[in-house]
C-alpha positions in Angstrom: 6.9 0.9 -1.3 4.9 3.5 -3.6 6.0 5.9 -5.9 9.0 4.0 -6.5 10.7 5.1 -3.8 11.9 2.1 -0.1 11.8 4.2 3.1 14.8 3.7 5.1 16.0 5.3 8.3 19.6 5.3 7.3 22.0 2.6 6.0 24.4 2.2 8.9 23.7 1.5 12.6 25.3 5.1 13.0 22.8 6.7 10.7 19.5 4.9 12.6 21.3 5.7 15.6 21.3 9.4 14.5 17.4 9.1 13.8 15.8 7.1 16.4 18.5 9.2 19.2 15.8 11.6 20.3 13.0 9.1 20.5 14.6 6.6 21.9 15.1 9.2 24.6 11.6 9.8 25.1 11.0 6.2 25.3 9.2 5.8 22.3 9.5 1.7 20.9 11.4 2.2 17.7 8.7 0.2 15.5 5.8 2.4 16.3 7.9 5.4 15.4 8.8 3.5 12.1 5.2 2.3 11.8 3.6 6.2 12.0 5.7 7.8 9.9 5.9 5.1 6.7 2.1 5.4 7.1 2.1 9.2 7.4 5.0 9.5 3.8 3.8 7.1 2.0 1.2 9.5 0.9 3.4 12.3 -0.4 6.2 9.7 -2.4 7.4 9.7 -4.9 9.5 12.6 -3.2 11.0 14.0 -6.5 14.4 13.5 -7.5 16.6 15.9 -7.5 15.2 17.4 -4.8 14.9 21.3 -5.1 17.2 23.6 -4.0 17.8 22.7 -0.1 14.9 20.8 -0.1 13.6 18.9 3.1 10.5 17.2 3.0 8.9 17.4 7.5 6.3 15.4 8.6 4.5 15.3 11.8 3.3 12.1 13.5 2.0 11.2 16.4 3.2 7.8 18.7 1.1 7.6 22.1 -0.1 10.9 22.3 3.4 12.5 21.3 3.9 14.6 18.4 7.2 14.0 16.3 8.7 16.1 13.5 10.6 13.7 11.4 12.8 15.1 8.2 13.0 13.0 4.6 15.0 13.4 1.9 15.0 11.6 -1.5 18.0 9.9 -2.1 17.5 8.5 -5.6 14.1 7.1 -7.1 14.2 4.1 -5.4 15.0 5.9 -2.0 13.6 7.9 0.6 15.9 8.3 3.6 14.6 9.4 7.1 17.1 11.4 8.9 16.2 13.4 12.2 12.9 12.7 14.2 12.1 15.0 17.1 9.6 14.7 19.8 8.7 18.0 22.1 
């Protein structure tokens, strides 16, 4: 954790469903995915709080020579949620 803020990828197996869905798909191993992009927004936290108007913070990563776009959003100060990852 830095700047305060825990990355999750949602709170409920439904929610890290929701994120993983399209790389699971692609066949990507869920802890790489995690792995690349906690190491990728750990740079930009603390993600501020309240977010600005319709504010989503994208990221790109890549796992085994794919590129993902993955989508954050500050929950609180102590929370970063990632919601939707996308490969190609």
């Amino acid at each position: 954790m830095r700047g305060g803020q825990e990355i999750v990828f949602g709170q409920s197996a439904n929610q890290v469903s929701h994120a993983f869905r399209h790389t699971d798909r692609l066949g990507l191993d869920r802890a790489e995915v995690t792995d690349a992009i906690v190491s990728d927004l750990r740079s930009y936290l603390p993600l501020p709080v309240p977010p600005p108007r319709d504010f989503t913070f994208i990221g790109k990563v890549a796992v085994r020579g794919v590129e993902l776009l993955y989508r954050a959003y500050p929950l609180s100060e102590e929370l970063v949620n990632v919601g939707r990852i996308t490969g190609p």
